[in-house]
N, C-alpha and C positions, 0 to 999 in steps of 0.2 A: 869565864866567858864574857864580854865585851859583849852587852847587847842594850836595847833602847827600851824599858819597860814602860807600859802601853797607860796613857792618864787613866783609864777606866776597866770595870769588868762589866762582862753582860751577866745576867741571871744566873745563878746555880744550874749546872746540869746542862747547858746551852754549849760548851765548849765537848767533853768529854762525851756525851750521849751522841757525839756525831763521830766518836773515834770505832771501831765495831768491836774492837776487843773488850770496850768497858758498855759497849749498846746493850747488853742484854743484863746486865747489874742491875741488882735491884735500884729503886732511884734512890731511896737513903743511902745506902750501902756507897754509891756513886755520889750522892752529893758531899758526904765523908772526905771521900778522897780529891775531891776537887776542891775542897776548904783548903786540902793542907798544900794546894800548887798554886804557882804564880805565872803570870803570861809575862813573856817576854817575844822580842822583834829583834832576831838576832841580825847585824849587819850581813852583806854580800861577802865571805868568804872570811866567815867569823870560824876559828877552830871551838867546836861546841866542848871536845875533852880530847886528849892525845890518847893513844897507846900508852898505857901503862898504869895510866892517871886512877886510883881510887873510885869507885862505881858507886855512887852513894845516891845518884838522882835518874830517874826515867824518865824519858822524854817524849810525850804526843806530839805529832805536828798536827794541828788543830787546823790549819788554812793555808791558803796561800800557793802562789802559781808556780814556788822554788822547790828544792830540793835539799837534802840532806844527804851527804854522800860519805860513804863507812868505806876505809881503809888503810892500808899500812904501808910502811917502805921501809927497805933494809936500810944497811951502815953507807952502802954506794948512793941512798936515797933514788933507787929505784923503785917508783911505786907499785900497787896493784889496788884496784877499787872494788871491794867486796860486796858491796850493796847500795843499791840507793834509795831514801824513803821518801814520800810525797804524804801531800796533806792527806789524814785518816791514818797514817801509820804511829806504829809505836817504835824507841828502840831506844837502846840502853839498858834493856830488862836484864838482858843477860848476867853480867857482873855483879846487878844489886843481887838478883836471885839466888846466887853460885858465891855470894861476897869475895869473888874475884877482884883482879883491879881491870881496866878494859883492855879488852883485846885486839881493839882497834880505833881507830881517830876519827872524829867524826866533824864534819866541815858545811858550812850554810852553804847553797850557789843558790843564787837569787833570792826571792823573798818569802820568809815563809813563815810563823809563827808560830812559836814552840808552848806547852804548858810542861813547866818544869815538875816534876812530881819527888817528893821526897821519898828516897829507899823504903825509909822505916813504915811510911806509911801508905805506899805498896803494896810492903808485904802484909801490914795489916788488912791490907786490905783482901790479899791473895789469902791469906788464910780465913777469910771470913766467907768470902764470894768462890761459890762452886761454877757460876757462869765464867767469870774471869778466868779459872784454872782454866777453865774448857776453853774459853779462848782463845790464849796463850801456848796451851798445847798446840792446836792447831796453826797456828803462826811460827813456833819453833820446830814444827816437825815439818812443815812447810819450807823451812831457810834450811833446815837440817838435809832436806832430798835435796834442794839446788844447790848446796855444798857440796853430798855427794855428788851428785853430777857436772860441777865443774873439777872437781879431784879427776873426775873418770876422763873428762873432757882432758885435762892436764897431762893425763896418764898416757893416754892412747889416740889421741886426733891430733891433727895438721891445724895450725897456727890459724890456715883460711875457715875451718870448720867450726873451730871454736867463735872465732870473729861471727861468723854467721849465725851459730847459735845465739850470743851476747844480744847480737843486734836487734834479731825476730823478739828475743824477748824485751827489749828496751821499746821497740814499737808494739808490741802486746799492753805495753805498762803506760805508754805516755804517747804512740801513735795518734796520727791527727790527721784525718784524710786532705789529699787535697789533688787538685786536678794533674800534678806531676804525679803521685804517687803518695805510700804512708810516710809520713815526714813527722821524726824523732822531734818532741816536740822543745827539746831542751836543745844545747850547741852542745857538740862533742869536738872537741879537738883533733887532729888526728896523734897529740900526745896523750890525750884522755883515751882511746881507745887503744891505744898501745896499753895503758895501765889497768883495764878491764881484763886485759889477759895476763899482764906480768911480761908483757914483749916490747919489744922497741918499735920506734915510730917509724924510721924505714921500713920494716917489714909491716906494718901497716899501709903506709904510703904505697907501697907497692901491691899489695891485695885490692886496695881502695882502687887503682889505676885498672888492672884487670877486671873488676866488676865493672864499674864505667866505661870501660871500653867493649862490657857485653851487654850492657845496659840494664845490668842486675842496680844499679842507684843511680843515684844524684849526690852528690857533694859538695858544697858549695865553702869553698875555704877558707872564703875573706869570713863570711859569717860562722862557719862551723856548722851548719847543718845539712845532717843526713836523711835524702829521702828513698825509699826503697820502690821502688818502678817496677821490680820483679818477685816479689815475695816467696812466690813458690819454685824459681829456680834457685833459691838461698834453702831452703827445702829441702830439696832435692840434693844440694849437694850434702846438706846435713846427713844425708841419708843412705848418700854414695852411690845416687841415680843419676847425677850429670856428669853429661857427658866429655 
């Protein structure tokens, strides 16, 4: 990974006691695990590790106003965007845990500051710390139900239903009020939101056009951001109440 490591560190404990999976660790237990990680400041639109690539390091995002975006693409290099994580998150656990290699690619957008943490000393740490396991649990059983439910969404809903779902949750996650409406606080493309579903970008463009034309959003294309003006007719159709 291509990134810019930082001239200083701040105090023990200052970086990681702000992530909430390691908040409840005891502090030695935590300042352990924070000796054996390094801060880095990975560039705008750094690949952090590819699909496939050896799982050996876990990654906090410790700060910072960018994101970290998890996903894959087939052999046609169609994509799909599996998750996205913001400052407080963890990700990477997966593969060191399971000594898998990764299951998917993971990419800086904007700016945001990673604490690299080493596999080995992870797990030492997971096997030391009963708050950690419990943390963990709950984060992976948490991604576990929104997997299954975008599986279900895949299985059985309309291209525009799933879009609506993606969306309420992306403005749940990073919404920012404002006197138009809740406005996604990141740029989404209309080829990015094609690849949150695994569809093409005319069929987005064309959903996108029908809700603007009923005044379910705002779109704004030069910049790429989405504001939603109607919340709960996106709801409602989620629900198969509109009409």
């Amino acid at each position: 990974m291509r990134s810019r490591s930082l001239p200083g560190r701040k105090p023990l404990m200052s970086w990681l006691a702000g992530i909430s999976d390691f908040a409840k660790m005891e502090p030695a237990e935590r300042d352990r695990l924070e000796r054996a990680g390094t801060i880095s400041e990975p560039r705008d639109g750094t690949e952090v590790f590819s699909q496939g690539d050896p799982a050996d390091t876990v990654y906090a995002i410790v700060s910072g106003a960018g994101r970290v975006r998890i996903g894959a693409a087939d052999r046609r290099s169609k994509a799909l965007m599996v998750e996205v994580f913001y400052a407080g998150d963890v990700f990477g656990e997966i593969g060191v845990i399971d000594g898998g290699t990764r299951s998917a690619a993971a990419v800086v957008e904007g700016r945001v500051r990673l604490m690299r943490l080493p596999g080995t000393a992870f797990l030492e740490a997971l096997s030391r710390s009963a708050a950690l396991g419990e943390a963990l649990s709950w984060s992976l059983a948490r991604r576990l139900r929104r997997t299954f439910e975008l599986l279900q969404d895949a299985s059985f809903e309309t291209l525009e239903v799933r879009l609506a779902r993606q969306v309420l949750y992306l403005a749940q996650r990073e919404g920012r009020q404002t006197d138009q409406g809740l406005r996604l606080a990141h740029r989404l493309r209309q080829g990015d939101l094609a690849d949150l579903l695994g569809g093409t970008t005319r069929s987005i463009i064309t959903i996108l056009n029908g809700w603007r034309a009923a005044g379910l959003v705002q779109y704004d294309t030069e910049r790429a951001f989405l504001t939603l003006r109607d919340a709960g007719a996106l709801r409602a159709l989620i629900n198969g109440d509109a009409e």
